[in-house]
Kinemage of the C-alpha trace (Angstrom):
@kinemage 1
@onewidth
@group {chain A} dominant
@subgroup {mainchain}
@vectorlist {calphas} color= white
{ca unk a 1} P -76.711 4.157 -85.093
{ca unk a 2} L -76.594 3.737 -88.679
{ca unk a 3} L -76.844 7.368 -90.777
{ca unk a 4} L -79.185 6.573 -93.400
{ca unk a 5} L -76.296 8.095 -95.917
{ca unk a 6} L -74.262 5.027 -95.085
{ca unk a 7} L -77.303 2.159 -94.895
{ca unk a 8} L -78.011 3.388 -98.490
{ca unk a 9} L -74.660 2.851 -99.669
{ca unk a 10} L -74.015 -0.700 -97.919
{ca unk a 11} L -77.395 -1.548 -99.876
{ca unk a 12} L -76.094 -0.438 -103.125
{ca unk a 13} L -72.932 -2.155 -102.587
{ca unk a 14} L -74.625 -5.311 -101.467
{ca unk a 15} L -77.281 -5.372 -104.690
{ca unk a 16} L -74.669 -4.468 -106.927
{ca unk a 17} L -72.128 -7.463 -105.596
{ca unk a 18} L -75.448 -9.651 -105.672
{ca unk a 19} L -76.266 -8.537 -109.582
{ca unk a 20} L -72.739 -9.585 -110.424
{ca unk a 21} L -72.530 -13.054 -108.307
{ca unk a 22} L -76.242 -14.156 -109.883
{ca unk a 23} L -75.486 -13.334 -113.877
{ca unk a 24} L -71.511 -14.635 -113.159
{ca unk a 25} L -71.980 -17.160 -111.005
{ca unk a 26} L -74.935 -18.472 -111.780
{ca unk a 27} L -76.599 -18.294 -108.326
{ca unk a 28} L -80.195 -17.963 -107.486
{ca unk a 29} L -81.182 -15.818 -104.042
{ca unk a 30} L -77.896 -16.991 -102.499
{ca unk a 31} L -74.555 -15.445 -102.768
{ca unk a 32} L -71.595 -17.842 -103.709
{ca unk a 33} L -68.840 -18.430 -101.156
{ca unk a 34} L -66.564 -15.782 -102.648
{ca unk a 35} L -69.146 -13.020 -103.654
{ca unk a 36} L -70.466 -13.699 -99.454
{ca unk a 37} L -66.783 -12.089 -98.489
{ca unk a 38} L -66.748 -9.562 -100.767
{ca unk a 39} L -69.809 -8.313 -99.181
{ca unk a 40} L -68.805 -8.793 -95.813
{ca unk a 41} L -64.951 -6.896 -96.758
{ca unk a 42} L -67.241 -4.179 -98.313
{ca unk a 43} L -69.564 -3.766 -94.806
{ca unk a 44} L -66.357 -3.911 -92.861
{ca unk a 45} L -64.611 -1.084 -95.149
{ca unk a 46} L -67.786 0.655 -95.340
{ca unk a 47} L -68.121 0.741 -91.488
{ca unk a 48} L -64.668 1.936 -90.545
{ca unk a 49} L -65.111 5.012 -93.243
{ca unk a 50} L -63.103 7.785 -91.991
{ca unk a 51} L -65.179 10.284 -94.036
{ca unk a 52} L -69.235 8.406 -93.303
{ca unk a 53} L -71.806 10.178 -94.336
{ca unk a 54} L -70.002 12.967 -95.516
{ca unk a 55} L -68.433 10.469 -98.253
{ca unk a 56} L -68.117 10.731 -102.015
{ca unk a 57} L -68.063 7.279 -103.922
{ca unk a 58} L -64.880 5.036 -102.800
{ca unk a 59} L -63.719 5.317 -106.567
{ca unk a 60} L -63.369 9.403 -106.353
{ca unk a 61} L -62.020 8.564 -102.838
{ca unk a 62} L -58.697 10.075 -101.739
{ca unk a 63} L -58.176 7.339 -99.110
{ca unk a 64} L -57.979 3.594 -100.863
{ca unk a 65} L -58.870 1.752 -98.118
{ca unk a 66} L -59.272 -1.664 -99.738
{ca unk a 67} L -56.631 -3.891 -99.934
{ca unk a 68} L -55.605 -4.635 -103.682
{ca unk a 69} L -57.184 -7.952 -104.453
{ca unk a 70} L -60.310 -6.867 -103.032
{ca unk a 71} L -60.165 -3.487 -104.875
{ca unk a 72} L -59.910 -5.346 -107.887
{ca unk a 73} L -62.992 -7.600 -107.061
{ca unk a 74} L -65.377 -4.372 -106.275
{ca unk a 75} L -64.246 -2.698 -109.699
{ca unk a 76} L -65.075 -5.518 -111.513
{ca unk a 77} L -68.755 -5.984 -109.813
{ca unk a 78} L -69.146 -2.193 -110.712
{ca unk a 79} L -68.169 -1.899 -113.968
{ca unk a 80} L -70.590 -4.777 -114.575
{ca unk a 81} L -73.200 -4.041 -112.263
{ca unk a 82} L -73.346 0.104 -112.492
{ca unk a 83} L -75.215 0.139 -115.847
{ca unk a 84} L -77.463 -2.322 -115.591
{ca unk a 85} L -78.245 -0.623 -112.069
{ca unk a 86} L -80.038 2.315 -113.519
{ca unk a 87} L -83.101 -0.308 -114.886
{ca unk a 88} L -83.373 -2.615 -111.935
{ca unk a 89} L -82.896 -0.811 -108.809
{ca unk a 90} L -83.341 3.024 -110.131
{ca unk a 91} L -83.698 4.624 -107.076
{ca unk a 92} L -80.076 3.013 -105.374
{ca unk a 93} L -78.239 4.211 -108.964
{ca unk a 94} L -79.782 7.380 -108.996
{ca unk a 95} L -78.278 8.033 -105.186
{ca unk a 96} L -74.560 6.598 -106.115
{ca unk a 97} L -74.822 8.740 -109.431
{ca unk a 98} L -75.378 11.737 -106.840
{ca unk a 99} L -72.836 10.591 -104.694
{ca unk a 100} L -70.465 10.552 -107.040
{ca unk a 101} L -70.908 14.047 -108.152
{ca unk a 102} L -69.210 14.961 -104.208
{ca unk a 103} L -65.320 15.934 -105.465
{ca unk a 104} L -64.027 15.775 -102.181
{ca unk a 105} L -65.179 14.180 -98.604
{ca unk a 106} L -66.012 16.260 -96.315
{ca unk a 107} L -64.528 15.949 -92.472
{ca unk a 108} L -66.361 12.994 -90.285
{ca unk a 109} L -68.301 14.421 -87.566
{ca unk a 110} L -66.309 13.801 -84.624
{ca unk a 111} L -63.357 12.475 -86.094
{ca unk a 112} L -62.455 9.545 -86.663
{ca unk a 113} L -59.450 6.999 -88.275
{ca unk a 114} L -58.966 4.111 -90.289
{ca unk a 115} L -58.533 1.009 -88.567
């Protein structure tokens, strides 16, 4: 089961990649080919979290768990997508903004790894 912490943030991530693909890539509704694996990296990451719901933002993360080319990839969607996020999905900004606030992760419940 999905803690609603971590649904939120795979929907931000996913809107935010999906901003970015549309206005670079000129797509309508449908993800290009490239922006589609960034999305599915990003679920994958987001999904073997060692820190879940307890999480700050990945960019005030102490644990970079996304391999360089794809790091580079997800800063460059947020950079471009972050600002205009606060006009078109308010609500999903307003949650990462709060997010981001966190200094430090706190511990998983349970424990946990990165795989």
């Amino acid at each position: 089961m999905e803690h609603p912490r971590m649904r939120r943030e795979r929907k931000t991530v996913e809107v935010m990649i999906a901003l970015f693909c549309r206005d670079h890539h000129h797509t309508d509704g449908e993800l290009c080919d490239a922006c589609r694996e960034l999305v599915e990296y990003a679920r994958l990451r987001l999904s073997r979290c060692p820190f879940q719901e307890n999480k700050t933002t990945c960019g005030n993360c102490p644990v970079h768990c996304y391999k360089p080319g794809m790091r580079e990839k997800i800063r460059a969607v947020m950079r471009y997508a972050g600002p205009r996020m606060l006009l078109r999905h308010p609500l999903l900004a307003l949650g990462h903004l709060l997010d981001g606030r966190r200094k430090e992760p706190g511990p998983r419940r349970g424990g946990g790894t990165i795989s």
